[in-house]
N, C-alpha and C positions, 0 to 999 in steps of 0.2 A: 376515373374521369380526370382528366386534366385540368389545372386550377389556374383557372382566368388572372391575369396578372393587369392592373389599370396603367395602362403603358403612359396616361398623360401625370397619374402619378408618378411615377418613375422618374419620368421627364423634370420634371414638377423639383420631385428632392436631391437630382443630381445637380440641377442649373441653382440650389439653395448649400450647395458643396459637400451632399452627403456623399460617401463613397460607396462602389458598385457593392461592396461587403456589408455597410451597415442599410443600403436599400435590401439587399437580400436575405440578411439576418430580418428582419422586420416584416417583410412577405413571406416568410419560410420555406426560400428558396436556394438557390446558388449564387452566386456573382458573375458567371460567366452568361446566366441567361438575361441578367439584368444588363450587360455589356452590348450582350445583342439584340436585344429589344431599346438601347439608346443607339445604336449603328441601325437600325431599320428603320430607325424615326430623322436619322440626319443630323444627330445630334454627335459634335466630335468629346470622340472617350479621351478622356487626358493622360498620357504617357506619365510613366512613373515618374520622372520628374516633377511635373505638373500635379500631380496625384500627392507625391510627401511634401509638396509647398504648401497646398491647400489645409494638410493634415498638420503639418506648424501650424499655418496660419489660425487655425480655428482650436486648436490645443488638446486634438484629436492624438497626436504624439507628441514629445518633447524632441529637441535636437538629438542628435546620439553623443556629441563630443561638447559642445556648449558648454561651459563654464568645468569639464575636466579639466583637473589639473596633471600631466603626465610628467612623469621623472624623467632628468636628462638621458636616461638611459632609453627608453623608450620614445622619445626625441631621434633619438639617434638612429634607432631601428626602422621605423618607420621613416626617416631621411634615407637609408641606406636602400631601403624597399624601393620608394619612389622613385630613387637616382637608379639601379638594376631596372624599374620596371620603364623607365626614359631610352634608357641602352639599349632594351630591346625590341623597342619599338620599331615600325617600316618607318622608312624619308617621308610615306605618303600619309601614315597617320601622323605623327610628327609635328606636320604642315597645317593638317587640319586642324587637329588640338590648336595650335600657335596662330592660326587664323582666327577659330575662335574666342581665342581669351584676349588678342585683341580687340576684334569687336564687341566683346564685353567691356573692355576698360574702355573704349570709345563711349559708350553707350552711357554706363558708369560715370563716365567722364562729364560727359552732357549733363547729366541730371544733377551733379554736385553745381555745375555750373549755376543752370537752373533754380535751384536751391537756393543759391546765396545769392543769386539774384532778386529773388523776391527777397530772400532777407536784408540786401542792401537797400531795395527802394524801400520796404515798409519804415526800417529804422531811419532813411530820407525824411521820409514823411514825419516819419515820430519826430522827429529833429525841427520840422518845419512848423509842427501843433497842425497839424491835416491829416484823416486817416487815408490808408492806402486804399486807394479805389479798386471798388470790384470786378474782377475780370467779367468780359463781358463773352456768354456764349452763345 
């Protein structure tokens, strides 16, 4: 007989950022039935991106390269790699990559702004003996 799976559970421990593998380690299931029981519910599965952010962020993994130290030789390898793997690339991914990492430093850009924005008024304030007032939402 088939073993009933609490799908608002499921629901429940993915939106708490457990991943589809440690919800089905814990059911003594798969991962890929735990995938499709959160796509039936409408709930969006997060792209491997999104999935090893979540897994830094909660210290489920460590970085892979974070605080390596690599010899110039290996420096150099891995520059050589990247610059072959640029060359080979089509005009039309190229373009895309180069659109994207724009809009990232755009993005990037904003929120440093952002950032030292509040850092300027709060130190205003400290400067004037008044606290920074609370954003209001």
């Amino acid at each position: 007989m088939a073993k009933t799976i609490d799908e608002g559970f499921v629901i429940k421990q993915y939106r708490e950022n457990k991943s589809t593998y440690e919800i089905a380690k814990d059911l003594g299931t798969y991962p890929n039935k735990i995938r499709r029981i959160l796509i039936k519910n409408g709930e969006e599965v997060r792209d491997k991106s999104k999935a090893q952010k979540v897994a830094l962020e909660t210290g489920r993994h460590k970085h892979p390269t974070k605080g390596k130290i690599r010899t110039d030789e290996e420096k150099i390898k891995i520059s050589d790699g990247m610059a072959l793997h640029w060359e080979n690339m089509d005009d039309e991914e190229k373009e895309r990559r180069s659109s994207q990492a724009k809009k990232q430093w755009e993005e990037m850009t904003s929120r440093i702004e952002d950032r030292n924005r509040s850092r300027w008024t709060g130190t205003l304030f400290s400067y004037m003996g008044r606290s920074k007032p609370k954003p209001s939402h």
